[in-house]
N, C-alpha and C positions, 0 to 999 in steps of 0.2 A: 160221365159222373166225376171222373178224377179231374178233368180238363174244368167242372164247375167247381170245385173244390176248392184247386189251388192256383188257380189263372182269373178267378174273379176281380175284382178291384173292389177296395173297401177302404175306407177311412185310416188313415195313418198313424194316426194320434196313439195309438198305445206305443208304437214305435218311437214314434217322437220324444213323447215323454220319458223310455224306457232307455233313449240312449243318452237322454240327459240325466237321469241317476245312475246309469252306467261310469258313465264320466264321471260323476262326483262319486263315487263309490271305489273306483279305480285308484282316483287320484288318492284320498284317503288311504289308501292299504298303501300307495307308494311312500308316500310322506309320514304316515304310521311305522314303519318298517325302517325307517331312518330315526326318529323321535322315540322310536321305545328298544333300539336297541338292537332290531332284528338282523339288520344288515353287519352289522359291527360282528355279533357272537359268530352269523352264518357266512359271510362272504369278505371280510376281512382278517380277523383275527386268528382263525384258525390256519396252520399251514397247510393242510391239506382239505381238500373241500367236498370230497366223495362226490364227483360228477356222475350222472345218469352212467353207466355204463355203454360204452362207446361214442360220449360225448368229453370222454377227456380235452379234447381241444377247446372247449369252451371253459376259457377261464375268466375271473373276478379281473377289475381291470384294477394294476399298481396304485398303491398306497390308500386314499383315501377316493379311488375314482369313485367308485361304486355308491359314494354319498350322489354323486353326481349323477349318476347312472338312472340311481331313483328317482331323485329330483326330476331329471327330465322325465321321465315315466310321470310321475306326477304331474308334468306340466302338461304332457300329450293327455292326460284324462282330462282337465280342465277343457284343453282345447274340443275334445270328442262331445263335450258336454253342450261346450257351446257352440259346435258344430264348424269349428274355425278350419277351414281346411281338413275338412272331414275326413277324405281318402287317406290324406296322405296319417294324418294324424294317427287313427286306427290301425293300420297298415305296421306302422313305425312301433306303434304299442305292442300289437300282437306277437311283432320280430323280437323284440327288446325283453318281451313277458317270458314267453316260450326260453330264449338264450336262457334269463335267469332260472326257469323251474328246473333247464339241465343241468345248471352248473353245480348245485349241491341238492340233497337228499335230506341231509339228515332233518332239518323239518319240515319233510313232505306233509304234504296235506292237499286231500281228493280239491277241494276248493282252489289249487292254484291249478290244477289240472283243468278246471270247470273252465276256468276263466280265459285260458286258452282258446278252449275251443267255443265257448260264446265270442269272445278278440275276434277268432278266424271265422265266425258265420257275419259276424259284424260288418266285418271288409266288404263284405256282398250285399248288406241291404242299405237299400236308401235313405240310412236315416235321415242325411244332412236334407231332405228334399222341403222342410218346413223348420220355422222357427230355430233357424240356424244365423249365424255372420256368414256364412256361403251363400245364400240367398239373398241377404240383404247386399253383397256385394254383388250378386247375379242374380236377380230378379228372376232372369228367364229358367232359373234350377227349380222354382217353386213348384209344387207338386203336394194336392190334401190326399191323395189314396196311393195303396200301394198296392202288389199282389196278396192273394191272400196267402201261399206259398210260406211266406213271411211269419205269418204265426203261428202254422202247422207248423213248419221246422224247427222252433221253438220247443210249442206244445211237445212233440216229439222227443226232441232231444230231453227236457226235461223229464217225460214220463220214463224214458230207457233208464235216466241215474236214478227214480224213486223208485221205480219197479225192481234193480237190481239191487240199489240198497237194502230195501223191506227181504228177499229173498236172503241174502247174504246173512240178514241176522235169526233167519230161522235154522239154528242148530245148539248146539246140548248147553251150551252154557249162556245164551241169552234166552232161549226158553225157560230155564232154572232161573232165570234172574240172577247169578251167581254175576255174569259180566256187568249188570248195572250196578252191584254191590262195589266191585271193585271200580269204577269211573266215578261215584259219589263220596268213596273213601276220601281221595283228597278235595274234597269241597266240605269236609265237617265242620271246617275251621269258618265256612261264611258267615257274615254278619247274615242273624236273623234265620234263614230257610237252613243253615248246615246240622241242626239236628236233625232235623225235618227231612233230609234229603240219606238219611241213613236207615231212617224207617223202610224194612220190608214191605209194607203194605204200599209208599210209593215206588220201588223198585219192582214191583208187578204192574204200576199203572203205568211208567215209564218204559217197564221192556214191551208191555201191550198195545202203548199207544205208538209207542215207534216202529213195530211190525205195519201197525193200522196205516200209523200215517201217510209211511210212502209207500203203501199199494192201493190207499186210494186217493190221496188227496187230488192228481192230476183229474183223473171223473169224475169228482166232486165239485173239481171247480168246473168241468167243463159241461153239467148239467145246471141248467137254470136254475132248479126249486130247491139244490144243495149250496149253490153258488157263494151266496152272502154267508151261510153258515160253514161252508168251505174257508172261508178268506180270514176270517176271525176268528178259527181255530187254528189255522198257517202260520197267523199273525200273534197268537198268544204259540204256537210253537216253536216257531225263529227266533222271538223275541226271549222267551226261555234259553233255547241252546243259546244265546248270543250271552245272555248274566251270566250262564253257569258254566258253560264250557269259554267263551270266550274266543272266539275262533272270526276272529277278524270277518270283514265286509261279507263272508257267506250267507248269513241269515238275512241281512236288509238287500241283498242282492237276490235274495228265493224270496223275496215279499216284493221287490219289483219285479220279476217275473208274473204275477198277479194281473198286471194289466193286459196281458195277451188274453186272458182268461173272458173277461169283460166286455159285451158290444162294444166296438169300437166308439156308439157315439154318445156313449157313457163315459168312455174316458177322456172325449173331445170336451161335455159340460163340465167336467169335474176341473179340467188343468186348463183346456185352450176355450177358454168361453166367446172368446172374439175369432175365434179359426172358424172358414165355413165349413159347414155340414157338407157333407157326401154321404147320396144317396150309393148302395151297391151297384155295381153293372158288372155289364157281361162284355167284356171288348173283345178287339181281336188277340189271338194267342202270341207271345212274344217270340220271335222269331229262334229263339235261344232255348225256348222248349225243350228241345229234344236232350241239349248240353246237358240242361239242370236238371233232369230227372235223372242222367246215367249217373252225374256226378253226386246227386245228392243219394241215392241207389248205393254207390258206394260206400261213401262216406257212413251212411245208418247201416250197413252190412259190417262195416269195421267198428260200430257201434255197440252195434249184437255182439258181436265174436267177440272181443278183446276180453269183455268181463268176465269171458265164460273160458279162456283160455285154460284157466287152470285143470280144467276137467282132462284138458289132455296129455296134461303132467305128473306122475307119478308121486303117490301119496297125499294128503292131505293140507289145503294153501295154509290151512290155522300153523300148520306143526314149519312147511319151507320154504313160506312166503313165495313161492315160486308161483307167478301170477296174479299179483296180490294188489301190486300199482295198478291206476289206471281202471279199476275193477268196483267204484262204489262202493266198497267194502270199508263202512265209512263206522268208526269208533267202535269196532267190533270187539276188540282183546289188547290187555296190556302183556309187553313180553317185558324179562327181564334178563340178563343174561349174566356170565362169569364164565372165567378160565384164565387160561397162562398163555401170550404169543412168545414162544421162542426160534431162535434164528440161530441157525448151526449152520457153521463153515463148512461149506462139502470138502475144499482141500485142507485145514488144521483140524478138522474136529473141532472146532475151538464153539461155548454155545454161550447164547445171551440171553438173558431174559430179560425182556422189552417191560418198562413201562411206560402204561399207555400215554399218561398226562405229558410227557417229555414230544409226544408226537402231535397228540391229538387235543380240541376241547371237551371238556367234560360231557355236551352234551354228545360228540360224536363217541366218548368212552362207551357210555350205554349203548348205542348202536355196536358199536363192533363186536360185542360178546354175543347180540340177541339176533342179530340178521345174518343170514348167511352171505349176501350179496356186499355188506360191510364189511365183514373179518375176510372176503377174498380179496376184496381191494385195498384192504390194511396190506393185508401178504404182499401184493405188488406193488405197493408203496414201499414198504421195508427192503424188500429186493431192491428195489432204486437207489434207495438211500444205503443200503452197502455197498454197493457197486460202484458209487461217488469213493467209496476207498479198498477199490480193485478187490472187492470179498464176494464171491459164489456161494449165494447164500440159499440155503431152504429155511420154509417161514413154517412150524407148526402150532397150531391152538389146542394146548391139550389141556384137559380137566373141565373143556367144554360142557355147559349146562347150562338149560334154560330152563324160565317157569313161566306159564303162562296163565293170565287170569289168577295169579299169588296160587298156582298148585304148586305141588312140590316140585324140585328142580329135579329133572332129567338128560341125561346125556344128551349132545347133538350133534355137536362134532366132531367125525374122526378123527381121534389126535396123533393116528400115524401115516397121515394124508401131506404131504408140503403142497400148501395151498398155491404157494408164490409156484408151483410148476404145473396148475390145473390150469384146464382152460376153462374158460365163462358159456354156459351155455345159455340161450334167449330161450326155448323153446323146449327145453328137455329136464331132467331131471339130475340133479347132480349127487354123485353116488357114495360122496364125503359128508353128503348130509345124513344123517342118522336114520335108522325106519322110527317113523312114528310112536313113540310107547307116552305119549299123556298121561297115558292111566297109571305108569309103575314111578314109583316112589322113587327119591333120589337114593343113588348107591354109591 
């Protein structure tokens, strides 16, 4: 059964198509990200850059490389698109994509994470095997089917981020609708829908339908008689988040996912009308069988896990983000944060009060009052930068508070902890971060 499943051979065409707006949807965020500014605020102009934690060695490259950086990334989507040296092309993306998602944080977003790992499933399927410049330069790489393998791991992959998203937002404050009140707040000011978009009566149809949508949309499309009404609710859903929230090539890249959804030779008439038909078969199993199933086995067991990590970290992911990346956990809660970093001499006594803007950019300000994993890596940043003038420094943030979802501000962090002498822990629970109280009023 499993061997007719995913070892079938079946028409290629959605792949095809799907890595040529792969490619032009790539290259766009690349060349987007230079033209509106993103690379300037996030990977040049700031002096410090918040790397993923224990990727400090990956840094931005001197002065203005990083224009270049994209650029080439933009050039490699083009090439993916048009299949120009396929391997190598993807390969180079994937390496290049990943370096930049570790090098800064402060504007994470689930979408650059995606794209990683679509990049690295990418490396392994056949796109280039039709309707490529690889083929028209080697005839003999042509190839109209492929496994069906191919679109299960897909279908797959995508159902694990809808499924966990949808779960992630069932808790007390997007059930209340209280969290879609506060993500519409700043859209009142839209031409046209921004009153419209403050009304409680759509903040229940929006916290509703986005519970609905991603726990069922993947069996919606992947029943025939929901299918078409699947695609044009996706399609008015993407296209919404893409006006309102604005969140680059994710939504017309969840609308190309679509074509996995579809017969194959539905999407052969629609895009490749002159590509021949292929009938399904049954061939022999590829010798590499056994590889791909332990390796793809893996790979969706570290799937499962990672989102759910939190569960084995003490207290609540809303209240100490601790397990929070990488987890779906996609426009769930605004934080906001405040306090004092101060840096006292262990041998003068002597103490300073840090401002922040002197160090960081405004948008990493907001981060380091409201993440924990930010105000620790301020602290080791500060330590650095004393110690460039021989000072033994402890780093404290005291008058620590956060709000979240605009509640009222509460304590978070202990402000008799010196951050800059803690260690960073991946897996555990860090005991400077406050217990949980949401519910009690600022003191």
């Amino acid at each position: 059964m499993l061997n007719r499943l995913l070892f079938q051979r079946i028409d290629n065409s959605p792949l095809i198509i799907f890595r040529i707006f792969f490619g032009i949807l790539v290259s766009l965020e690349c060349f987007g990200a230079i033209t509106t500014g993103w690379v300037k605020r996030n990977l040049i102009t700031p002096k410090y850059k918040f790397p993923f934690i224990d990727f400090e060695f990956l840094q931005p490259l001197p002065g203005n490389g990083m224009y270049f950086y994209f650029g080439l990334m933009g050039l490699l989507g083009l090439c993916i698109a048009l299949g120009f040296k396929y391997r190598a092309s993807i390969i180079s993306f994937t390496v290049l994509w990943t370096a930049t998602y570790l090098m800064q944080k402060t504007a994470y977003n689930n979408h650059y994470y995606l794209l990683i790992l679509i990049s690295l499933l990418m490396c392994f399927f056949p796109a280039e095997r039709s309707r490529s410049y690889d083929v028209r330069l080697h005839p003999e790489l042509e190839c109209n089917s492929m496994y069906a393998y191919v679109k299960w791991v897909v279908v797959l992959q995508l159902f694990i981020v809808y499924v966990y998203a949808s779960v992630a937002k069932m808790y007390g404050d997007w059930l209340d609708f209280s969290t879609i009140a506060v993500l519409m707040h700043s859209k009142r000011n839209y031409w046209l829908v921004g009153d419209i978009l403050q009304e409680p009566w759509i903040h229940t149809i929006i916290g509703s339908v986005g519970i609905l949508f991603d726990l069922l949309i993947v069996p919606a499309l992947l029943w025939k008689p929901t299918r078409k009404a699947a695609f044009f609710l996706s399609l008015f859903f993407h296209l919404f988040n893409s006006i309102i929230f604005q969140i680059g090539i994710f939504p017309y890249l969840s609308i190309a996912f679509s074509v996995f959804f579809f017969e194959s030779e539905t999407i052969r008439k629609i895009f490749f009308k002159t590509k021949p038909a292929f009938t399904t078969t049954y061939s022999k199993l590829p010798n590499y069988k056994n590889v791909l199933l332990f390796s793809g086995s893996i790979y969706f067991i570290i799937q499962l896990l990672l989102p759910v990590r939190h569960h084995a970290i003490k207290d609540d992911v809303l209240w100490s983000e601790e397990g929070h990346r990488m987890s779906w956990r996609m426009m769930l809660r605004s934080r906001q944060g405040k306090g004092t970093f101060k840096v006292v001499d262990k041998d003068t006594k002597e103490e300073f009060i840090i401002i922040p803007k002197d160090y960081v950019s405004r948008g990493q300000e907001r981060k380091i009052f409201a993440y924990p994993d930010f105000a620790w890596q301020f602290a080791q940043y500060l330590k650095k930068e004393f110690e460039q003038n021989d000072r033994n420094v402890a780093v404290y943030l005291e008058k620590s508070k956060i709000s979240i979802n605009r509640k009222p501000y509460v304590p978070f962090i202990d402000s008799k902890t010196d951050l800059a002498a803690e260690t960073w822990y991946r897996t555990k629970h860090h005991d400077w971060i406050l217990p949980s109280n949401l519910g009690s009023p600022e003191k």
